[in-house]
C-alpha positions, 0 to 999 in steps of 0.5 A: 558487265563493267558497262552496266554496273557503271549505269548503275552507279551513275543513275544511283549517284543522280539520285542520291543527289536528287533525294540530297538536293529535294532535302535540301529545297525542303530545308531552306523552304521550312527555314523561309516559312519558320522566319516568316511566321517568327516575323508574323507573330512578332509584328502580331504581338505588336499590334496587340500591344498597340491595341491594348495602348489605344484601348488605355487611351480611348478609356481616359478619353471617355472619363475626360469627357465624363467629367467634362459634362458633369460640370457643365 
């Protein structure tokens, strides 16, 4: 009887552990995916600044040119 109730112990134990270590691979896999998104929405905050700066710049350009070819 010990016998077998030792198989059982050793097959719960492997479980737990399993279950434990699947958890733990989902915990460190979320960890990965939220840093990556933190750092893609960063960088995409970046280029929305950047573009808004380009916009700025391409409109004073525009009004240069204007005035340019209003007194020629």
């Amino acid at each position: 009887m010990s016998v077998v109730a030792g198989m059982i112990a050793a097959w719960y134990t492997n479980r737990i552990s399993r279950k434990k270590s699947n958890r733990e691979e989902w915990q460190g896999l979320y960890m990965e995916m939220k840093t990556r998104t933190d750092e893609a929405e960063k960088r995409n905050h970046e280029l929305i600044m950047e573009n808004e700066q380009l916009r700025i710049e391409n409109a004073e350009l525009k009004s240069q040119l204007k005035s340019q070819e209003e007194k020629a």
